[in-house]
Structures are given as C-alpha cells and as structure tokens.
C-alpha positions in Angstrom: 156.0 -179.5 -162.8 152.9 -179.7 -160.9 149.6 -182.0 -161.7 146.1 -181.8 -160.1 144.9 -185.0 -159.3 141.4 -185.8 -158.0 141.7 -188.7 -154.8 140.1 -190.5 -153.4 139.9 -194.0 -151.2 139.4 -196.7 -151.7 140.1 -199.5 -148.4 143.1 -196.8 -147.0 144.9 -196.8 -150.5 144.7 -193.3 -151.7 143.9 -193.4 -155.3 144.7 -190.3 -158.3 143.1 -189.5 -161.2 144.1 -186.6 -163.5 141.6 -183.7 -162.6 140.4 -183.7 -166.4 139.2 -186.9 -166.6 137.0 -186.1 -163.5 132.9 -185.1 -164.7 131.8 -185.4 -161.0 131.9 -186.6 -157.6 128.3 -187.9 -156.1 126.5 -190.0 -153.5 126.2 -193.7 -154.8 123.3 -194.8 -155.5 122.0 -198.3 -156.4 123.2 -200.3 -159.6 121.4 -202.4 -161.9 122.6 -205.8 -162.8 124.3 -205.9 -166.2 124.6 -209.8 -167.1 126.8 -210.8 -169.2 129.3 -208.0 -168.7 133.0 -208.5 -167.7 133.8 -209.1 -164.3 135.2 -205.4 -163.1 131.9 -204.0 -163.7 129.3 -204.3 -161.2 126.0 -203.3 -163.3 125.2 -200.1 -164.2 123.5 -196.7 -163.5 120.9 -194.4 -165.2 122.4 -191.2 -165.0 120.0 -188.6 -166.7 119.1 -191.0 -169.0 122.0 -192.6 -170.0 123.2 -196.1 -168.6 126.6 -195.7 -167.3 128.7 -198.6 -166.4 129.7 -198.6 -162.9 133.6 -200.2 -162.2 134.6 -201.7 -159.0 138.8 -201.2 -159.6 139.1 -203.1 -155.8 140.7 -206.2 -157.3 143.7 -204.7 -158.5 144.8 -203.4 -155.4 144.5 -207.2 -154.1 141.4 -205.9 -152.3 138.0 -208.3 -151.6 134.6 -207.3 -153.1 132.4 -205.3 -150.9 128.7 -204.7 -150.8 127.8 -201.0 -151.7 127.5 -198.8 -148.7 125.5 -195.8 -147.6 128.9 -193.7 -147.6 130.0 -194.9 -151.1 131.0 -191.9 -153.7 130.4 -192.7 -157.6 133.3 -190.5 -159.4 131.9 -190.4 -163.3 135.0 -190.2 -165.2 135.5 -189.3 -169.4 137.8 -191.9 -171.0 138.5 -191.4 -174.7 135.7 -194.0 -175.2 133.1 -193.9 -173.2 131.8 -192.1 -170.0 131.9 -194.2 -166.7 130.9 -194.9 -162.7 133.8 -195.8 -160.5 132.5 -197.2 -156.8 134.5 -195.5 -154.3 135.0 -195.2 -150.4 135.1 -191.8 -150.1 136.6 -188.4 -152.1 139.4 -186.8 -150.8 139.6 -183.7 -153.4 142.0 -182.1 -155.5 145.6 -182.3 -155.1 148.3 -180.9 -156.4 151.2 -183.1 -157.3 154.5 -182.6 -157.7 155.8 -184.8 -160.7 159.2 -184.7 -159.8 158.1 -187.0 -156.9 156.4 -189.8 -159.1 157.8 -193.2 -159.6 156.6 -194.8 -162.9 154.5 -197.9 -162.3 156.5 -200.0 -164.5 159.6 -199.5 -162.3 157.7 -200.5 -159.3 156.2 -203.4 -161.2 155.7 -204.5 -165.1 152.6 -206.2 -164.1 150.7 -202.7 -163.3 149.6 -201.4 -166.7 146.6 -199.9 -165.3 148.8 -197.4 -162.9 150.6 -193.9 -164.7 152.7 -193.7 -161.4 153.5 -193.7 -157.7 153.4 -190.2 -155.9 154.9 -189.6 -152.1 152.6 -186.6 -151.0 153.1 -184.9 -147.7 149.7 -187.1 -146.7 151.3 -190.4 -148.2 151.5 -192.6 -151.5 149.0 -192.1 -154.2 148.5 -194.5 -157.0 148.0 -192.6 -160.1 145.5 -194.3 -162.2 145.3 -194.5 -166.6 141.5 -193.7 -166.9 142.4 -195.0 -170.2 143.5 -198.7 -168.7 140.3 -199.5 -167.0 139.4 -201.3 -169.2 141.1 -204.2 -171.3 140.4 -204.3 -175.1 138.7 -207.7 -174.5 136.8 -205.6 -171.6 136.0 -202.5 -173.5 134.7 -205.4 -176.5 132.6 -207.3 -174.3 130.9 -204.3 -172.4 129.9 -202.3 -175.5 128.2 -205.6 -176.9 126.6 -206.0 -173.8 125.1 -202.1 -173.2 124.2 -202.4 -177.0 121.9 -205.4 -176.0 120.9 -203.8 -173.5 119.9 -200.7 -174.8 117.7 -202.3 -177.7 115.9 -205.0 -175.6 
C-alpha cells in the first residue's frame, strides 16, 4: 500500500505529514508573541483574519531553537481541533510512500508518541509525524485558554 506524504526539513531530518492534513505550503512570515502559551508554540499568525498558532516541533528531534529566517516555509496543517502554523526549513513536496517500508515509532522507541512511523525512502528516513500529537492535552488546554484571551482583549 502506498501513502502520500507532504516533507519537508527541518535541520537535515526529513519530516512526513499525511498529504490530507496539509492546507498549504507558504513563505514565513513574522509571528506575534503569544504570552502565556505553552512552550512549543512560538506566537502566532493572522492568516486572513484568523490567529493561527505557529509550532516550532525542533525540540523533539533533540534540535536547539533557531531564530526565524528569510528561507523559512509555514505548512498550515488541519488537526481534528484546530487549524495550525508549523515553522519549517524548507518543503520538499509530495511523496509517495510505501507502507510496507515503515517501522512503527513505538518499536523504535516508546518515548515517541508524537511520530506514526519511520519510512526508508530511496532519498532516506522520514519521520512520519501524528498531526494529531502536536499537541499534548495539557498543551491543547492551555493554548485554547490563551487564544480565547486573546481574542476578547
């Protein structure tokens, strides 16, 4: 069986996410401090007219912060929740994966709820992400308090 993944990287890891998940690929642009909101989002970004929350996924790849650069990508993703931003390197397109050549994450490592699977591609690995997994429930909690603040002050 065969998958189409959007990738993308993100410091040399290349990174998956089911195609349907993916709204659209577009320059970054700068973000807006959101205070109070948990510490994988950076801030936030009006996209036509809404505030989108903009997620830096960088430290779960073991991988420092870094300041937003001109050749940054913004993918805008649909989870079942909520729209969002996530801060990329640089888009790769669409791929098409064969599923018979994924690993599950949880056999590679417990720890990595956030990760479907591992795929060997012809280019390489690629790290299947759960758009659903972003976020934690604790997360999810705090940043829909916080964008509800937000949006009423």
């Amino acid at each position: 069986m065969v998958s189409d993944l959007f990738v993308f990287n993100l410091a040399g890891h290349r990174i998956g996410l089911p195609l349907d998940s993916v709204i659209r690929v577009f320059q970054a642009v700068e973000i807006s401090p959101l205070p109070q909101a948990p510490p994988s989002v950076l801030g936030v970004v009006n996209v036509r007219g809404r505030l989108l929350p903009v997620l830096d996924i960088r430290a779960r790849f073991g991988l420092a912060a870094q300041e937003l650069q001109v050749s940054n990508q913004m993918v805008m993703i649909q989870s079942q929740k909520r729209q969002l931003l996530i801060l990329i390197d640089s888009s790769v397109g669409v791929v098409a994966c064969n599923l018979q050549d994924q690993i599950a994450a949880e056999e590679l490592d417990p720890r990595m709820v956030w990760m479907d699977a591992v795929i060997r591609s012809i280019d390489g690995v690629v790290y299947v992400h759960n758009v659903e997994r972003f976020l934690s429930l604790e997360e999810e909690s705090i940043l829909s308090q916080v964008l509800t603040e937000r949006q009423c002050s």
